[in-house]
C-alpha positions as CSV (number, residue, x, y, z in Angstrom):
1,X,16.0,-16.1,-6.4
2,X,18.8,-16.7,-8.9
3,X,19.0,-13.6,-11.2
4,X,17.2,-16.3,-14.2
5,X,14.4,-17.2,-11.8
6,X,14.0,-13.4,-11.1
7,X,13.6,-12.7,-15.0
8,X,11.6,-15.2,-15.7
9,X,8.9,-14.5,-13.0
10,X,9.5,-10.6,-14.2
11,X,9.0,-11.1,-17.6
12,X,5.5,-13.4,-16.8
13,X,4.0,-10.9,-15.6
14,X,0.8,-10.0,-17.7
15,X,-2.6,-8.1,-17.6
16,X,-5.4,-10.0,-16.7
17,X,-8.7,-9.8,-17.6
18,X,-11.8,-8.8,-14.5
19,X,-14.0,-11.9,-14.9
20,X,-10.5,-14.1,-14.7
21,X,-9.8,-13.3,-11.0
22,X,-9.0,-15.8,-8.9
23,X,-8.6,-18.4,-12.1
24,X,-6.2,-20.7,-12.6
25,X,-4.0,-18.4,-14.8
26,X,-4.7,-15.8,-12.5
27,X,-3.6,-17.7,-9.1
28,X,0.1,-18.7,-10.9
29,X,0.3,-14.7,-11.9
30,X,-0.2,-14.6,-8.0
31,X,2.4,-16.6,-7.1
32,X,4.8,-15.0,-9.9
33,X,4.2,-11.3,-7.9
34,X,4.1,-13.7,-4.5
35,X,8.1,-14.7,-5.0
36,X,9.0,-11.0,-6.4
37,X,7.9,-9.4,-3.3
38,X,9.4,-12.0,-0.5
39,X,12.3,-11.5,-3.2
40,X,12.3,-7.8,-3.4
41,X,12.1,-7.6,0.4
42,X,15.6,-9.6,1.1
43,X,17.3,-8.1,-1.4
44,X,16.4,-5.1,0.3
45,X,17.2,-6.2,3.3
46,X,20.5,-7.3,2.1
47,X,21.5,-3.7,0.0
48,X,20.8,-5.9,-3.3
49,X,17.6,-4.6,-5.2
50,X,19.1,-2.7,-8.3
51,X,18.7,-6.3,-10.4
52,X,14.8,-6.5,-9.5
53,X,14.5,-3.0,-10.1
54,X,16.6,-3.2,-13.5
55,X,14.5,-6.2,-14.5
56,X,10.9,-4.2,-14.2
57,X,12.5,-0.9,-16.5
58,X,13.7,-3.5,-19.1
59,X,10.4,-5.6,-19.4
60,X,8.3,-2.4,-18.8
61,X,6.1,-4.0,-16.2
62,X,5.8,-1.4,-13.6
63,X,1.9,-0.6,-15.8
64,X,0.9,-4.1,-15.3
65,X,1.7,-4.1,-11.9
66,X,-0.3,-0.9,-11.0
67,X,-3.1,-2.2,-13.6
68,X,-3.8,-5.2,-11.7
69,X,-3.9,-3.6,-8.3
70,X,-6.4,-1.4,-10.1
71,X,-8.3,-4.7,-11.2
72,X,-8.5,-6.4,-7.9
73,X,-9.7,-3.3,-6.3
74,X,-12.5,-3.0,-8.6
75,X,-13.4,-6.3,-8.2
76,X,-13.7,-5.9,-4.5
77,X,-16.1,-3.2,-5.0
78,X,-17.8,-4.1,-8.0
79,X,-17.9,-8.0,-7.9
80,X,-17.3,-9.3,-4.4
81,X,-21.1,-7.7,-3.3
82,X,-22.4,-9.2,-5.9
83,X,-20.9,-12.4,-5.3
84,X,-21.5,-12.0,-1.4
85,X,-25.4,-11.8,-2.2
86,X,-25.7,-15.0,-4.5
87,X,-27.4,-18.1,-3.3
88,X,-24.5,-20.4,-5.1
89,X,-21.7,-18.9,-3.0
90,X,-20.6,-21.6,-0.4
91,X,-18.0,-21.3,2.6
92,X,-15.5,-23.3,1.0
93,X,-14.8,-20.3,-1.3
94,X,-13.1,-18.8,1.8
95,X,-10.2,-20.1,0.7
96,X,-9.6,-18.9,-2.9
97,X,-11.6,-15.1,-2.0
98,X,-9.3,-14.7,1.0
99,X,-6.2,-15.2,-1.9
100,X,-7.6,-12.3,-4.3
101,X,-8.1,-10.1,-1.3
102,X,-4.3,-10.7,-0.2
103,X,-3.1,-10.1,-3.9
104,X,-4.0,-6.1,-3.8
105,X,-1.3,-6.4,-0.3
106,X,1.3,-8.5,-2.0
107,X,1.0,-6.2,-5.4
108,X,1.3,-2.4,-3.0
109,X,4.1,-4.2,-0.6
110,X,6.0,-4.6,-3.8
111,X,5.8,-1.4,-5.7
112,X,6.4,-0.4,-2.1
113,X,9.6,-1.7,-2.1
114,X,11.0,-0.4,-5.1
115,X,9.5,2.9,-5.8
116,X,12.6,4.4,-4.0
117,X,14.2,4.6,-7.6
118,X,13.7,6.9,-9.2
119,X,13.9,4.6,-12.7
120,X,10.8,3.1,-11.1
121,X,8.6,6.4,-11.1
122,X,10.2,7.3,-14.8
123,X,8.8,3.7,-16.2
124,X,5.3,3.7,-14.6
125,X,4.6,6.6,-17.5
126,X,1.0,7.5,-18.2
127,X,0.1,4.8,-15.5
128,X,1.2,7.2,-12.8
129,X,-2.0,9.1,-12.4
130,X,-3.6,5.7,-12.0
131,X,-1.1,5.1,-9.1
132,X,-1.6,8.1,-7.5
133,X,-5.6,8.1,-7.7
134,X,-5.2,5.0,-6.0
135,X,-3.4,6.2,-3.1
136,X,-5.6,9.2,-2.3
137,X,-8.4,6.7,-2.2
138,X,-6.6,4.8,0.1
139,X,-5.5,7.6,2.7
140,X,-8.8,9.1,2.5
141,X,-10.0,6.1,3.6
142,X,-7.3,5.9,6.6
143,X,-8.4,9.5,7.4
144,X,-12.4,8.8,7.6
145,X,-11.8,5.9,9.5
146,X,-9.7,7.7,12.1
147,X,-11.7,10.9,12.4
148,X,-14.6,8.6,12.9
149,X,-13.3,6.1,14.9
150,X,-14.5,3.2,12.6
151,X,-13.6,1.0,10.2
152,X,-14.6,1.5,6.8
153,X,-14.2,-1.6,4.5
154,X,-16.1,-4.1,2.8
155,X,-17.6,-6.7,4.7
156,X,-17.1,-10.5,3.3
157,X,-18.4,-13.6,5.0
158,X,-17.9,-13.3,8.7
159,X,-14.3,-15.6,9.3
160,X,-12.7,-13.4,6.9
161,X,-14.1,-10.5,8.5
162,X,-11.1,-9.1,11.0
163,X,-8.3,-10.1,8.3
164,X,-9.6,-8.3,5.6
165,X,-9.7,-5.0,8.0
166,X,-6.2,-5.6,9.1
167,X,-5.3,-6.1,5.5
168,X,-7.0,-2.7,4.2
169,X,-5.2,-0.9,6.9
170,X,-1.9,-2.3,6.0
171,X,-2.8,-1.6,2.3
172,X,-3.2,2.0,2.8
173,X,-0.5,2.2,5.2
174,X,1.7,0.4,2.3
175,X,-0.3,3.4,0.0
176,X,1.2,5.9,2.1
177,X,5.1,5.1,1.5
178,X,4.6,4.9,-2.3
179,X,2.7,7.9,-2.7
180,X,6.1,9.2,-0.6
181,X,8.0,8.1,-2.8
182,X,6.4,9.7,-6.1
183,X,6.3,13.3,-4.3
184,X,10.1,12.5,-3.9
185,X,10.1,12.7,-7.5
186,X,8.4,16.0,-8.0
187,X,10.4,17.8,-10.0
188,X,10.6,14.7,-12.9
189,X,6.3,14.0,-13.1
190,X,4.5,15.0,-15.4
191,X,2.3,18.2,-15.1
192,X,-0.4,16.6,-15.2
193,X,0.8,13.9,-12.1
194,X,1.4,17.7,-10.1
195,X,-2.0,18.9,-10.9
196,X,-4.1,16.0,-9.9
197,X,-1.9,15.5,-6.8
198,X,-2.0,19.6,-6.1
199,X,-5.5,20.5,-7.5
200,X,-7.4,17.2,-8.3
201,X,-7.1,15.6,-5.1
202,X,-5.5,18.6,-2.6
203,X,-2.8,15.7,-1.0
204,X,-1.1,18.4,1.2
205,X,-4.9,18.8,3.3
206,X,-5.3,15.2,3.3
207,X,-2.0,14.8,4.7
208,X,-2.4,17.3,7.1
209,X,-5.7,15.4,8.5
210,X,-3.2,12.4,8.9
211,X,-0.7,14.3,10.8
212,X,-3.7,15.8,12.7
213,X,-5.6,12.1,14.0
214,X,-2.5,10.1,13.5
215,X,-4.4,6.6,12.2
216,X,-1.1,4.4,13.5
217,X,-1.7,5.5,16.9
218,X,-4.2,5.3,19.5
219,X,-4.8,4.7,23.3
220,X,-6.1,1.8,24.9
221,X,-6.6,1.0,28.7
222,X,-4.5,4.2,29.3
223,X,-1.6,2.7,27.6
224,X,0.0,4.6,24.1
225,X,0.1,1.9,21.2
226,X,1.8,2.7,18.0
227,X,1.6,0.0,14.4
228,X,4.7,-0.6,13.4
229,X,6.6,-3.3,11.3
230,X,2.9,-4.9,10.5
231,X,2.2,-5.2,14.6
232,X,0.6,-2.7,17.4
233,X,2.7,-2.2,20.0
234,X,3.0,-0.6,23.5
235,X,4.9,2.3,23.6
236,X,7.0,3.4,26.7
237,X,6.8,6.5,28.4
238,X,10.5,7.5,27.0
239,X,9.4,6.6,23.3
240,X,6.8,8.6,23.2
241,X,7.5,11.8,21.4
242,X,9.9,9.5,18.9
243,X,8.8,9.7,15.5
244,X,7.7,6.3,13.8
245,X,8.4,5.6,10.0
246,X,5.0,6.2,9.1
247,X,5.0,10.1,10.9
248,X,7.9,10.8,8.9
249,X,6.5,9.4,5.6
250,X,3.8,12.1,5.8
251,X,6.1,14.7,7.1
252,X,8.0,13.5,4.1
253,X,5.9,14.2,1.5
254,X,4.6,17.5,2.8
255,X,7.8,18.8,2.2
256,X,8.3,17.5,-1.1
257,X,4.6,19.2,-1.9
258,X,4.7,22.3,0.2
259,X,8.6,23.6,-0.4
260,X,8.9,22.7,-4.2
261,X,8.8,25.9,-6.1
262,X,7.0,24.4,-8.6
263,X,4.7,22.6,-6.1
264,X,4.2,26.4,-5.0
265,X,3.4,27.3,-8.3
266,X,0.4,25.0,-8.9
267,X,-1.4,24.7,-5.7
268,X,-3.9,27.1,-4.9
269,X,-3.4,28.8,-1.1
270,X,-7.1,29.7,-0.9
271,X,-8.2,30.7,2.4
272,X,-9.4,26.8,3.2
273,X,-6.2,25.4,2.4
274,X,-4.3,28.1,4.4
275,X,-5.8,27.6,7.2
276,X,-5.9,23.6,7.1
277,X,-2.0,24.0,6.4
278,X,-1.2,26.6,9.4
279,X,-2.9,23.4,11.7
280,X,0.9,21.9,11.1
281,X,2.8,24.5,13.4
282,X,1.1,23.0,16.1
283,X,2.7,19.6,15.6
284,X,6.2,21.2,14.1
285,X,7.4,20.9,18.2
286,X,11.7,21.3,18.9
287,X,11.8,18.0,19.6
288,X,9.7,16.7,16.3
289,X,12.4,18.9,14.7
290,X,15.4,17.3,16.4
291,X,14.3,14.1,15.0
292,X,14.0,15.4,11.1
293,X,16.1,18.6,11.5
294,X,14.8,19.8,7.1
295,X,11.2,20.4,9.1
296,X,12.5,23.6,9.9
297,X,12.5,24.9,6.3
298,X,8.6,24.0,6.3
299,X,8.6,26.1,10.0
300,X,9.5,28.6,7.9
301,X,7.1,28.3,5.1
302,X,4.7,28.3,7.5
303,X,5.5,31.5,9.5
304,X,6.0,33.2,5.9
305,X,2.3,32.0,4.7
306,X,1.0,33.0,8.0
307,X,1.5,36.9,7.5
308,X,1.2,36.9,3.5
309,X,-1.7,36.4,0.8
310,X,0.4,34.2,-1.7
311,X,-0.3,35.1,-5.1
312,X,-3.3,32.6,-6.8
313,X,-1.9,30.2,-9.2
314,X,-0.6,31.0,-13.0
315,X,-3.3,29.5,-15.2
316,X,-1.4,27.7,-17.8
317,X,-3.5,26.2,-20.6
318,X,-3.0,22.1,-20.2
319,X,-4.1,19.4,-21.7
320,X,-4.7,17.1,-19.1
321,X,-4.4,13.6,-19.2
322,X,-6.7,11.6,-17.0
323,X,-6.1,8.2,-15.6
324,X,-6.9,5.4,-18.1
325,X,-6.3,1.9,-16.4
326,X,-9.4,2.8,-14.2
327,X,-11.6,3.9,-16.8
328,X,-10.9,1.3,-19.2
329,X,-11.7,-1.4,-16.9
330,X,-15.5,-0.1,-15.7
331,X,-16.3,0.7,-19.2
332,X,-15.5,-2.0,-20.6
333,X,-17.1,-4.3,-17.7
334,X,-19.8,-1.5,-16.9
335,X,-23.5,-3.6,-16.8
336,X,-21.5,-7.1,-16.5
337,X,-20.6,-7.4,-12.9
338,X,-23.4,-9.9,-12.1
339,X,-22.3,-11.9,-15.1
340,X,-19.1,-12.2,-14.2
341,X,-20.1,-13.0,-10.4
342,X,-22.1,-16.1,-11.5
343,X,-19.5,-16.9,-13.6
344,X,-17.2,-16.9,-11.2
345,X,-19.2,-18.7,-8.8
346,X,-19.3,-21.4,-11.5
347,X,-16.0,-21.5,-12.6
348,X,-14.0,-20.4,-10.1
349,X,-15.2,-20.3,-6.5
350,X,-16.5,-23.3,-6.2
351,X,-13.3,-25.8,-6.1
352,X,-13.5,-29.2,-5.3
353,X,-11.6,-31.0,-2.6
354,X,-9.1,-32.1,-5.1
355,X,-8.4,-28.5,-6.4
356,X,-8.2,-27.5,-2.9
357,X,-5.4,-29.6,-2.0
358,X,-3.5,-29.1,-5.1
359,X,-4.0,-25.3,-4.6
360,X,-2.4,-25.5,-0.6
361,X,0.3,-28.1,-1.9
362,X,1.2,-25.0,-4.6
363,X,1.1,-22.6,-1.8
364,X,3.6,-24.4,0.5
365,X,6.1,-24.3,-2.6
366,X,5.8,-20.4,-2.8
367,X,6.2,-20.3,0.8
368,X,8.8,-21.8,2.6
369,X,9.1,-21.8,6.1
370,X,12.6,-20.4,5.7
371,X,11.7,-17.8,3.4
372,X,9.1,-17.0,6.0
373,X,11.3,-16.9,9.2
374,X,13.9,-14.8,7.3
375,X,10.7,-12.1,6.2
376,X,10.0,-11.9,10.0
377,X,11.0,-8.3,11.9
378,X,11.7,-10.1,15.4
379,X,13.7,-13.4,16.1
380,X,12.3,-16.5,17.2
381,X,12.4,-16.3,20.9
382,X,12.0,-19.0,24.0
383,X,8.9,-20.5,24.5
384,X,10.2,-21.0,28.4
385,X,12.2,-17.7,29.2
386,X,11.8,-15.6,26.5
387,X,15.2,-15.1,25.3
388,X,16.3,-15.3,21.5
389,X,16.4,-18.9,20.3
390,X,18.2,-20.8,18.0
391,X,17.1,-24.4,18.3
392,X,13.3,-25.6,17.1
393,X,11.3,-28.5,18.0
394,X,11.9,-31.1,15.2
395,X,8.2,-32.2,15.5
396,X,6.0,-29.6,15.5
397,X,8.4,-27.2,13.7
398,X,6.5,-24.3,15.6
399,X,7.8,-24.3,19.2
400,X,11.6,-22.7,19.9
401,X,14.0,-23.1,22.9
402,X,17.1,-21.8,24.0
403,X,18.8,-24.6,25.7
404,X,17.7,-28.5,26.4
């Protein structure tokens, strides 16, 4: 995007109201955050996201992005079921329903992207402890589902079934890195971010269940497969003990949590947490260490906590702020949600043929193929031997080949 187009997607971006999800208004709103992230992504990529990240401090719309990933995961809670159970919802809704499901990914892959600054964190303001409830919804779902071996979503019509699993996952893998990225920023949050983090929710045992059953890793057919870069893989036997990105997001943030003096301050190392913390020396191996050498200040820690009772936490008298995005939204559409179902039914997920088309001809404008190929982690290879290609079939546009 030209540094105009980037402002003028920026400064388009608005709240929207529950019932007008998946509307008309709604959808171009999409397609503004759509072009931001594919944006924010290659100018990442490239060393070049300070304008995006300028541009979202200026116009103050880090709060409207976390309030509409707040929206749409209400309405997948509160409105989808509903939806899903009346007699007027037909199949050819797929289409627009799949689009609101994919918004909550394109909206987290974003804020993904450019809560490394700092300036990012700063302007989110009271909208933080929104962002961070979010989160720790999101990786206690990722630790249920790998401590029970199950997947834990909610289930839409059956073809959209398998995507919208792989898309939650994703979503709360996406979770993961941002709530990373706010415990970077520890020492700027507000006291009340570092209480609900510390207290409120108790991140550093949630983490440690993450370290402990690993969701982004599992076995199959005797073969180690680790998710990475939005794809399982196969794992050799050399690559094994190599830490991914996501292990050292957690690892990450348990630092930031665990060695902050502040941090130390707050949280409460009651029996239960002590011992749920010790689990980590288990996993703090010479070779984990070798790969993120500041681990062994938290071996430490660990060996220190181990032979000490730390003093209980300093009660300081705090007004606490709670989050208000969530709040404001189920009060204010609390007894509604089968209105606004069968008003959406109506209005909304019902399109014509015509409205269809126009929709997919809208779609292929936000994505280009080249756009596309350029997002990709791995280069086109040869459909024949396998090797990195260059040349495409001028018919199909799918195919690739090396040579003639």
């Amino acid at each position: 995007l030209l540094p105009a187009e980037a402002e003028a997607l920026v400064r388009a971006l608005q709240g929207t109201e529950l019932r007008d999800t998946g509307g008309q208004g709604w959808l171009r709103q999409h397609e503004c955050v759509e072009k931001l992230n594919m944006h924010a992504i290659l100018s990442a990529s490239a060393g070049q996201e300070q304008l995006l990240t300028e541009l979202l401090v200026t116009y103050a719309k880090v709060p409207v992005l976390i309030g509409e990933l707040i929206s749409v995961e209400i309405w997948k809670h509160k409105i989808f079921p509903v939806l899903c159970r009346l007699e007027d919802f037909k199949p050819r809704s797929t289409f627009p329903i799949y689009v609101v499901l994919h918004h909550e990914a394109s909206i987290i892959n974003l804020l993904e992207t450019v809560f490394f600054y700092k300036e990012i964190c700063d302007s989110a303001e009271d909208s933080i402890l929104d962002l961070i409830d979010y989160c720790h919804r999101k990786l206690t779902l990722l630790a249920a589902q790998s401590a029970n071996g199950q997947t834990a979503v909610l289930v839409p019509p059956q073809e959209l079934q398998k995507q919208a699993e792989t898309m939650e996952f994703e979503i709360s893998l996406k979770a993961l890195s941002v709530l990373r990225f706010i415990t970077d920023q520890v020492e700027s949050l507000p006291l009340s971010a570092l209480t609900r983090m510390l207290n409120t929710h108790n991140l550093p045992c949630l983490l440690v269940e993450l370290v402990e059953h690993c969701p982004w890793s599992c076995r199959e057919a005797g073969k180690l497969k680790k998710f990475e870069n939005g794809a399982w893989h196969v794992v050799p036997p050399e690559d094994q003990v190599k830490m991914t990105k996501l292990d050292g997001q957690v690892w990450l943030a348990l630092l930031n949590l665990l060695l902050s003096p502040e941090c130390q301050r707050k949280y409460h190392f009651d029996g239960f947490n002590k011992s749920q913390l010790l689990k980590l020396r288990a996993f703090l191996t010479d070779v984990l260490v070798d790969q993120l050498p500041n681990l062994v200040e938290l071996q430490r820690f660990l060996s220190h906590l181990a032979v000490t009772e730390p003093a209980p936490p300093k009660k300081d008298l705090v007004l606490e702020q709670v989050p208000v995005i969530w709040d404001h939204i189920l009060k204010k559409n609390a007894g509604k949600w089968e209105a606004i179902a069968k008003h959406q039914v109506k209005h909304i997920f019902s399109p014509t043929e015509e409205e269809l088309k126009l929709q997919a001809r809208r779609w292929a404008q936000t994505y280009s193929l080249d756009m596309i190929e350029a997002l990709a982690p791995d280069k086109p290879r040869c459909g024949v031997c396998g090797v990195e290609a260059a040349k495409r079939c001028s018919r199909c546009r799918n195919e690739w080949y090396c040579t003639r």
